[in-house]
N, C-alpha and C positions, 0 to 999 in steps of 0.2 A: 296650226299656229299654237304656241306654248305662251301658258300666262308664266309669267313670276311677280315674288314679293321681295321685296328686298328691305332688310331691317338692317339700321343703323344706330346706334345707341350716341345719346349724348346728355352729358350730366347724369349718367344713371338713369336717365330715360328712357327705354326703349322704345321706337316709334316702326311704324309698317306702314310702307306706303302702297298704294293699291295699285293692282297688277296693270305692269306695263306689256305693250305685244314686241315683240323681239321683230316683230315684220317691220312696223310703223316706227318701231324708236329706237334708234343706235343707241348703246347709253355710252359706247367709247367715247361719243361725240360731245364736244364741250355745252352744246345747246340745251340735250338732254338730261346731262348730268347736272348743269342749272337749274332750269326746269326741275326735277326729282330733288336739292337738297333746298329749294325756293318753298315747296311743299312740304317737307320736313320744317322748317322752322318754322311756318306760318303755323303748323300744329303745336309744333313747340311753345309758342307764345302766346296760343290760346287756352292752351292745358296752365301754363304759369299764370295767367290772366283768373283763369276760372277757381285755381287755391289758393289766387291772391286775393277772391272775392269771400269763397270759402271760409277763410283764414278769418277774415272783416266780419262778415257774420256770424261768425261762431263768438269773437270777441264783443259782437254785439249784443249779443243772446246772455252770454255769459256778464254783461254789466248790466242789464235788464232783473237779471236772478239776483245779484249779489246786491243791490239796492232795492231789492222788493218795488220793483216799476210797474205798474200794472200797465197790459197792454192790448188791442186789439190785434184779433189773429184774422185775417182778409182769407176765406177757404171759396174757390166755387167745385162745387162736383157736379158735372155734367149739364152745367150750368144754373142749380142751384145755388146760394149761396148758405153757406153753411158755416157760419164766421163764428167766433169764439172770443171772450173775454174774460181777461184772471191775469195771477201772478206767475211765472214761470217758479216751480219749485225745484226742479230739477231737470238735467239733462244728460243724455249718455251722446255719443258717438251719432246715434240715429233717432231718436227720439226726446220729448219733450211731456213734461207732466206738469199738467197747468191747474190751480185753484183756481175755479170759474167764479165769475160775479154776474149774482141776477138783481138788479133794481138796489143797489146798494148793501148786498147780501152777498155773503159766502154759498153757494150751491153746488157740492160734487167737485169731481176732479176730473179732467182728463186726459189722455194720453194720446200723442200725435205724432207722426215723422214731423221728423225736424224742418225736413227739406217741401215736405207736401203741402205748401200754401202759398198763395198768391203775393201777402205784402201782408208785414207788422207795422204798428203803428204806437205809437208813445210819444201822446203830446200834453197841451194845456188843459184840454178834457179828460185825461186820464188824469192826470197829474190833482185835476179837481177828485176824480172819483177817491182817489186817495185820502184827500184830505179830510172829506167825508169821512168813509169810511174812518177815519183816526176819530174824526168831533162824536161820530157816533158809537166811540168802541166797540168796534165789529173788527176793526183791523187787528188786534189782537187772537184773533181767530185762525189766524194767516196760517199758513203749514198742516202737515197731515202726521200722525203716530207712526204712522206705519211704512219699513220702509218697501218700496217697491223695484221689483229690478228691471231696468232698462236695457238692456242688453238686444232684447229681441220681442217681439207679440208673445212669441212660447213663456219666456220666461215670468213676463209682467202678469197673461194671462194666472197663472201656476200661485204667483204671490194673491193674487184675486178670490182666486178660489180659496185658497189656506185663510184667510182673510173674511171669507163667508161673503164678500160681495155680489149683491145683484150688477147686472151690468148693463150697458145697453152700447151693443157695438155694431159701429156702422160700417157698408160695407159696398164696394164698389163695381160692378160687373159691367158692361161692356154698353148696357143700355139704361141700368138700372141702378137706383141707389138702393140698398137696405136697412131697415135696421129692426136688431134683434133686440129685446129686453127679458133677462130671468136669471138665473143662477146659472153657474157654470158645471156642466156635468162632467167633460173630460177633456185634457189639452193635448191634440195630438203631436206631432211632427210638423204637421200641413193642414190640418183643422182643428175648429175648436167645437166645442157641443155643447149648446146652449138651451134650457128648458125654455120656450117660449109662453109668455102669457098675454093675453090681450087686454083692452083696455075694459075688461069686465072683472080681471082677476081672475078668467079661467086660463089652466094648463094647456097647450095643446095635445092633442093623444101621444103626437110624436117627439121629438127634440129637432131642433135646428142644427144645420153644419154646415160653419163658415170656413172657406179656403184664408188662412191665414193670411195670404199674401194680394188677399181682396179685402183687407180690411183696412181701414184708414182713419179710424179712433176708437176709442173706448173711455166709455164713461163711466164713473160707478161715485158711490157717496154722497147722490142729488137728494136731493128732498122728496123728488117724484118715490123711485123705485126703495127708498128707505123708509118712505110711511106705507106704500102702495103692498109690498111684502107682508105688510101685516095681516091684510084680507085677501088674500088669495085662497080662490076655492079650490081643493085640491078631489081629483078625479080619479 
């Protein structure tokens, strides 16, 4: 019995529909040829549906930046929750770099996929952290010098390190969450090398290396790891 796929393009779409048996379906037959472009469209309209959402959030993201909105970011890994709170300062294509807020305070930055989290939020209680933040002038603080590239983890990592950033990036494997904190030693292709320290301030013998494509933020510019750098025991 022979599969086939059969692809039909429409608006520039190219769709594949999944193999039919040439035993069980005539496709001369007007029934199955229904059937087969009845599935074509339904995918059709779901592909149009989902960069018509696309579309919406990315305009939503981007009126959130351009009026400085601070926002709550809804993260769970692995059922963790792992939520985030700041300013969007920037975004590329797939990522997002956000000015974190701790207790009415500017604390570090981070960098996220765009797409990696549960639900954003921007209401009456931001909207108050805000204003805070302005009575208290701290909001003047908003933004970073330096610019970072978003293109990819390779690239953002690379401006990090030229940058002399300690980091602390998290990371996600199958059962496990991670996270690494130290300087960055090398950025590969598909990893990155990180000196780890612990929460004594010693090095460990070896470096850390993270699969790039198992990481799911990075932090750097907090208060933690930019007073913490000063005491480290080196071995």
């Amino acid at each position: 019995m022979k599969l086939y796929f059969y692809t039909v393009k429409i608006r520039k779409e190219v769709f594949q529909a999944p193999p039919f048996s040439c035993v069980s379906i005539n496709l001369r037959s007007n029934t199955s040829l229904f059937c087969f472009f009845k599935y074509l469209s339904k995918n059709h309209f779901n592909l149009m549906a989902k960069r018509q959402s696309i579309k919406q959030h990315q305009k939503m993201l981007k009126k959130y930046m351009e009026k400085q909105s601070p926002v709550k970011i809804y993260r769970t890994i692995l059922g963790e929750n792992q939520n985030l709170f700041g300013f969007i300062l920037d975004m590329s294509s797939d990522f997002l770099l956000l000015h974190l807020i701790d207790d009415f305070a500017f604390d570090g930055y981070a960098i996220i996929r765009k797409f990696n989290y549960d639900s954003i939020r921007h209401n009456k209680y931001d909207k108050t952290t805000k204003m805070i933040l302005q009575g208290e002038g701290v909001f003047e603080q908003l933004g970073i010098e330096q610019k970072i590239n978003l293109e990819s983890w390779k690239e953002a990592l690379l401006d990090l390190k030229r940058y002399d950033y300690h980091v602390i990036v998290e990371s996600q494997k199958k059962k496990s969450v991670g996270f690494h904190i130290g300087p960055i030693i090398n950025v590969g292709q598909k990893k990155v090398e990180i000196h780890y320290y612990d929460p004594t301030g010693k090095f460990d013998e070896k470096t850390s290396k993270i699969k790039l494509d198992q990481m799911t933020s990075i932090m750097f510019g907090d208060n933690y790891s930019t007073i913490f750098r000063k005491y480290l025991k080196i071995i």
